[in-house]
N, C-alpha and C positions, 0 to 999 in steps of 0.2 A: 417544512411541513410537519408539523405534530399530529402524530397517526394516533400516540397512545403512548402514558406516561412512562409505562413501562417498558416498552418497545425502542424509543426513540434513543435514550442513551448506551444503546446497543451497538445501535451506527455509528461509524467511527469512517475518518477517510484517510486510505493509507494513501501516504504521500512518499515518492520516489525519486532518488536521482540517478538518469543513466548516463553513461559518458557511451558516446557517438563517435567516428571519423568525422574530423574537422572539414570545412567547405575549404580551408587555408593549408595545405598540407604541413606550414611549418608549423601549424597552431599543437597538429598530433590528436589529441581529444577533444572534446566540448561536452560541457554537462549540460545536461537539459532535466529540470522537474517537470513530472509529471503527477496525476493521483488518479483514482480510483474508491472506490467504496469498498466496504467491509463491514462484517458483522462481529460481535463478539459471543465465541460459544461453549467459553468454560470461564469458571472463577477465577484460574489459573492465567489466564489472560489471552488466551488459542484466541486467531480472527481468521474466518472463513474470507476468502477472496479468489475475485478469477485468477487463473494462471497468469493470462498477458496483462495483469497487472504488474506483478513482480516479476518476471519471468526473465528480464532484461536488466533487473536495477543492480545497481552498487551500492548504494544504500535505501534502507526502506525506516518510516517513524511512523506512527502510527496518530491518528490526531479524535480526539475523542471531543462528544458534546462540550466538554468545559472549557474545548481551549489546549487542555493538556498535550504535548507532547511526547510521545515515548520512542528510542529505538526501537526499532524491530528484524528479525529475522526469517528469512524461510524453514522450515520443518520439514516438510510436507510436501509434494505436489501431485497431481493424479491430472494423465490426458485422457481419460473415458470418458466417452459422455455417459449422463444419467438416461 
């Protein structure tokens, strides 16, 4: 949905991989992808996101309007609510 031209390439979907205990105990982990939304709130490239998005990942990339793919890291997290 296009809200607003300036708005829209804002949004970005962080996309995640967590490794789990296997259903197979020989297997030991399993990766499972997951994603989430995200905002982008500096030039510098910061994305705002819930905690239980990243909270659990091994790796996190970030996926913007064009397609593009980026690594990403955590910084940051805060449990207060607003």
């Amino acid at each position: 949905m296009r809200v607003n031209g300036k708005v829209n390439p804002s949004v970005v979907i962080v996309r995640v991989q967590q490794k789990t205990p296997s259903s197979d105990p020989q297997k030991g982990l399993d990766s499972f992808p997951s994603f989430g939304s995200g905002v982008l709130i500096s030039a510098e490239g910061k994305i705002l996101t819930a905690a239980h998005v990243v909270q659990a990942a091994d790796q996190i990339c970030v996926e913007f309007l064009d397609g593009e793919l980026i690594p990403a890291r955590v910084v940051a997290t805060s449990t207060s609510a607003l």
